[in-house]
Structure formats: C-alpha cells, structure tokens
Backbone as ProteinMPNN parsed JSONL, in Angstrom:
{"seq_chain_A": "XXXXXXXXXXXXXXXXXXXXXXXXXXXXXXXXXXXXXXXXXXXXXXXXXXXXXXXXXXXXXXXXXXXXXXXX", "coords_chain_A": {"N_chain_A": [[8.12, -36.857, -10.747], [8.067, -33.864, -9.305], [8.894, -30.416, -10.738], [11.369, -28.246, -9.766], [10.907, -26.049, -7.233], [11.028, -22.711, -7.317], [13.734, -20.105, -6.084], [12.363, -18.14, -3.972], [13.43, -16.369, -2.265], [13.788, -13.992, -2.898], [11.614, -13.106, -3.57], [9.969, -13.156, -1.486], [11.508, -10.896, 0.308], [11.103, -8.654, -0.873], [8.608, -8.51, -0.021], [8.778, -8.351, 2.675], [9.85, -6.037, 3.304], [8.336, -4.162, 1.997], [6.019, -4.838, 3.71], [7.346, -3.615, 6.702], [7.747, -1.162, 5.659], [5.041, -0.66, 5.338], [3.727, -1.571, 8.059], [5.348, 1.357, 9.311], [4.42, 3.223, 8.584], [1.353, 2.845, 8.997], [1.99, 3.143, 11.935], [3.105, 5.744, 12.438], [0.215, 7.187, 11.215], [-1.6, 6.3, 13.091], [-0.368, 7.838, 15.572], [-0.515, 10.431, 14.958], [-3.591, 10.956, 13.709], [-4.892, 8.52, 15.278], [-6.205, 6.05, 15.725], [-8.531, 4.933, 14.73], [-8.661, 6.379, 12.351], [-6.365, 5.709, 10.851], [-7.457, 2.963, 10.732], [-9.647, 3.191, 9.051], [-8.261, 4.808, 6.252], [-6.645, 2.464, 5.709], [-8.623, 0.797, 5.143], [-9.837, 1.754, 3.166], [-8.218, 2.654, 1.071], [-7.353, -0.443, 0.863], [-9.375, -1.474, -0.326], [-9.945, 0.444, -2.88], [-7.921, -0.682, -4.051], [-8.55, -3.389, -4.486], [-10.662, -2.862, -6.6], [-9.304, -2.132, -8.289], [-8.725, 0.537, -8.361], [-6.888, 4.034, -9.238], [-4.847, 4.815, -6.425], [-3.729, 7.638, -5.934], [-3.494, 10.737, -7.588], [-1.336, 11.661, -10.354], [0.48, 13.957, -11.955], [-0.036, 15.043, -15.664], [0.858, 12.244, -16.374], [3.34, 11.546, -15.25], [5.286, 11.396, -12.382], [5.083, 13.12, -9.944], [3.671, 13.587, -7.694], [-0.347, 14.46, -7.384], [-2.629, 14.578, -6.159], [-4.347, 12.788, -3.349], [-6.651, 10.335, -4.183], [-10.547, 11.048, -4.126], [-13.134, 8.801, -2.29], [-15.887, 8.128, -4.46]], "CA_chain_A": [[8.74, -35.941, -9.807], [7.52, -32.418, -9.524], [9.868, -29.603, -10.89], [11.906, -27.902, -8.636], [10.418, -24.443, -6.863], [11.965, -21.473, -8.009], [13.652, -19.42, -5.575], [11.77, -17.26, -3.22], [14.057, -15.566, -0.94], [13.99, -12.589, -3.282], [10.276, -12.097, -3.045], [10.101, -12.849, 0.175], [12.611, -10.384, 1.248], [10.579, -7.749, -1.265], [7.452, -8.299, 0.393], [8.949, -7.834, 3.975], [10.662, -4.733, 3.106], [7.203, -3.244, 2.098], [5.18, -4.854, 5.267], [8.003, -2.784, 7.173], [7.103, 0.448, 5.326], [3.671, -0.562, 5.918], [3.927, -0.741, 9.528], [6.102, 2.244, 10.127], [2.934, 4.388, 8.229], [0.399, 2.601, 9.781], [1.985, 3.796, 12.942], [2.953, 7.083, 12.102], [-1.02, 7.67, 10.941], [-2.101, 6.195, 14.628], [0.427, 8.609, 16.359], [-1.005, 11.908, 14.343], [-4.926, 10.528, 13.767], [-5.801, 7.752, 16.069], [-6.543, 4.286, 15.621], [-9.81, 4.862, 13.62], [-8.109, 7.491, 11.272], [-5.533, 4.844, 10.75], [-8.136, 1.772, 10.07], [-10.288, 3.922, 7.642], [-7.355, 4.658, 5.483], [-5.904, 1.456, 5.342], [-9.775, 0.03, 4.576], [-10.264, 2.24, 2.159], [-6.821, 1.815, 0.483], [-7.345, -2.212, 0.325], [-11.175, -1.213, -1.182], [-9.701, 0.426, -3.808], [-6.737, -1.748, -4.951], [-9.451, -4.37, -5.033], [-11.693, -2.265, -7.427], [-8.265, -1.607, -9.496], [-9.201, 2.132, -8.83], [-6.03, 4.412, -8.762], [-4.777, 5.573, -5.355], [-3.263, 8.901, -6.39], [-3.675, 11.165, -9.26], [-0.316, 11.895, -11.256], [0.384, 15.258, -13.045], [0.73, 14.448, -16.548], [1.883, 11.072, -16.398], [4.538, 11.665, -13.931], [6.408, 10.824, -11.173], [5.291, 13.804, -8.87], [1.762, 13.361, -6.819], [-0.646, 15.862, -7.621], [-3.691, 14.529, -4.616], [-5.23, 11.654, -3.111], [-8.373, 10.408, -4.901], [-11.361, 10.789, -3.247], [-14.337, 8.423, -2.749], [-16.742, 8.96, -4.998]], "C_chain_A": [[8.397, -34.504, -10.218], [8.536, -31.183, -9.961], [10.5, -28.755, -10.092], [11.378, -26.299, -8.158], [11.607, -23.765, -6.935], [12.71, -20.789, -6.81], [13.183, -18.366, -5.193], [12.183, -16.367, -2.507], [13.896, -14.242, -1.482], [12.515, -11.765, -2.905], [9.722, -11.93, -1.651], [10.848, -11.254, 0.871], [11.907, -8.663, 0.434], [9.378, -7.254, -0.435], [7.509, -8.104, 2.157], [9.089, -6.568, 4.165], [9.043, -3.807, 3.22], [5.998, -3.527, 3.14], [5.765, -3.652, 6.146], [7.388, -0.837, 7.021], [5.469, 0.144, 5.865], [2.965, -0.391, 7.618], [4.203, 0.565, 9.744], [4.591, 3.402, 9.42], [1.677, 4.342, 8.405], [0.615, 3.171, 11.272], [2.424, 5.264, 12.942], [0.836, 7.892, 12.109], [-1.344, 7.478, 12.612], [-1.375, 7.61, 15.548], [-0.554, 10.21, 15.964], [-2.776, 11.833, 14.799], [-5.938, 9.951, 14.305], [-6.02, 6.564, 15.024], [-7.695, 4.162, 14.279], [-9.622, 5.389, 12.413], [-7.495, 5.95, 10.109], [-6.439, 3.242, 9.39], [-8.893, 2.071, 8.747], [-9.626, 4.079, 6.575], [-7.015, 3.173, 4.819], [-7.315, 0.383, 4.606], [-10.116, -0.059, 3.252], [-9.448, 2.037, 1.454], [-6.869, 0.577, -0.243], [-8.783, -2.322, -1.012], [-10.42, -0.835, -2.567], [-8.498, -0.088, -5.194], [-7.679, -2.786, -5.394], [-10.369, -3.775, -6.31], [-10.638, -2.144, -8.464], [-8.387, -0.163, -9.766], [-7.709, 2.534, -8.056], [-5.772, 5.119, -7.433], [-4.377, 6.535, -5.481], [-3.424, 9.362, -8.025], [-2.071, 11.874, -9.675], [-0.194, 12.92, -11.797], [1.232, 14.682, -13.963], [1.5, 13.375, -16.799], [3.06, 10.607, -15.46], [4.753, 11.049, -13.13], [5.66, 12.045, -9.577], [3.497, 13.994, -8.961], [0.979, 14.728, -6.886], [-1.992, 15.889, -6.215], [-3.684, 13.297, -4.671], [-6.536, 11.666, -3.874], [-9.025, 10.129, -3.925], [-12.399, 9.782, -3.861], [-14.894, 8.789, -3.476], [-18.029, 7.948, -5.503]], "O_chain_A": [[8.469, -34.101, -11.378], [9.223, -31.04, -8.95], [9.576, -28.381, -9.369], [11.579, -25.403, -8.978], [12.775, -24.081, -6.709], [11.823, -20.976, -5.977], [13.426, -17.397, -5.912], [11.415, -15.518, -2.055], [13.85, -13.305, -0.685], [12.239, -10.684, -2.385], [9.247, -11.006, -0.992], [10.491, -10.763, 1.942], [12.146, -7.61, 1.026], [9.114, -6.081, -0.17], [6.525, -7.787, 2.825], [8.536, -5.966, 5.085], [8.677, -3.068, 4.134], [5.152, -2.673, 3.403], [5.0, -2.725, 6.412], [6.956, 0.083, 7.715], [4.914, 0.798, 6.748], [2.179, 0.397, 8.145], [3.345, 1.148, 10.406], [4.007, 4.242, 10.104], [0.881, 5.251, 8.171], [-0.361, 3.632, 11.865], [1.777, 5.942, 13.739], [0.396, 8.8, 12.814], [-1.328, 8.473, 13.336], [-2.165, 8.319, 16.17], [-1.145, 10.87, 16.819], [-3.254, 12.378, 15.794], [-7.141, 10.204, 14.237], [-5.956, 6.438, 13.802], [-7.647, 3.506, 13.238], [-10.27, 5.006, 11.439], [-7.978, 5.431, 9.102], [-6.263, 2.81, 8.251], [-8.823, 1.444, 7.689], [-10.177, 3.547, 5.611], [-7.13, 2.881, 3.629], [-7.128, -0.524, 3.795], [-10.455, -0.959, 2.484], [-9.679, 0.993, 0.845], [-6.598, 0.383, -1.428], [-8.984, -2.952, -2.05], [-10.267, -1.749, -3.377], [-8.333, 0.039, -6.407], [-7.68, -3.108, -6.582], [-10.754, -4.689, -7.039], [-11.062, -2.042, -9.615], [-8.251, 0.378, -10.863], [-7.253, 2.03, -7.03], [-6.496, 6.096, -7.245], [-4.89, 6.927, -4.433], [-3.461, 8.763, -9.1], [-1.827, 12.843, -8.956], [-1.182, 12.978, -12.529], [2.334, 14.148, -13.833], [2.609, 13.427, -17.331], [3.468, 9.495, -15.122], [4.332, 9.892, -13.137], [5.789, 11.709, -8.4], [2.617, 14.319, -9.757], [1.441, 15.822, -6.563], [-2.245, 16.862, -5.504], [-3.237, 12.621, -5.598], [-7.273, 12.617, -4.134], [-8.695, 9.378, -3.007], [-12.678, 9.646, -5.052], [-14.752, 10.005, -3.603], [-19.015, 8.433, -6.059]]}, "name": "protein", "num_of_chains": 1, "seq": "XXXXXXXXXXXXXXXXXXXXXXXXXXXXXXXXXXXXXXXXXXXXXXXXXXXXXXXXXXXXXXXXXXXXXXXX"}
C-alpha cells in the first residue's frame, strides 16, 4: 500500500493566490502597453527564471529594488 499523500490544499491555495497576482499584472501591463508589451515581458521573465538569471537587482542585499535587469 502506497503511503498516504501529504496535504496539498496549502500549496494549492499558495499557487492560486500568485496566478491571481499574475493575472491582475498581466492585465494591468495589456491596459498601459498592449498585448505584445505584455507577452514580451512575461517571455522574457519565464527566459530568465529558466536560465536562473536574477529578475531585479537589489541595493546592497536588500529588500528595496534598485532596476530591472536588462538583456544582455
């Protein structure tokens, strides 16, 4: 008999929460930028989580955003 699955509801209910945010700033960007603005971002975004390259640069370690990183 297979061991019993762990409860999920929590991550579940984590990973909705941040689809949510993800929507509401995917549509925000469309509203300001347009559709293409929108897709480019979010391409580029997924590109570099896959590469493990940071999406923002940090002052000093911190908490408070100093830019976006650019391509490079």
């Amino acid at each position: 008999m297979p061991p019993p699955q762990p409860d999920m509801s929590e991550e579940a209910g984590s990973k909705d929460a941040f689809f949510i945010q993800l929507a509401e700033i995917t549509e925000a960007m469309i509203a300001a930028h347009g559709r293409d603005f929108a897709t480019g971002a979010l391409v580029l975004s997924a590109k570099f989580v896959a590469e493990g390259r940071p999406l923002i640069k940090r002052a000093n370690g911190g908490d408070e955003t100093v830019s976006a990183e650019k391509p490079g």
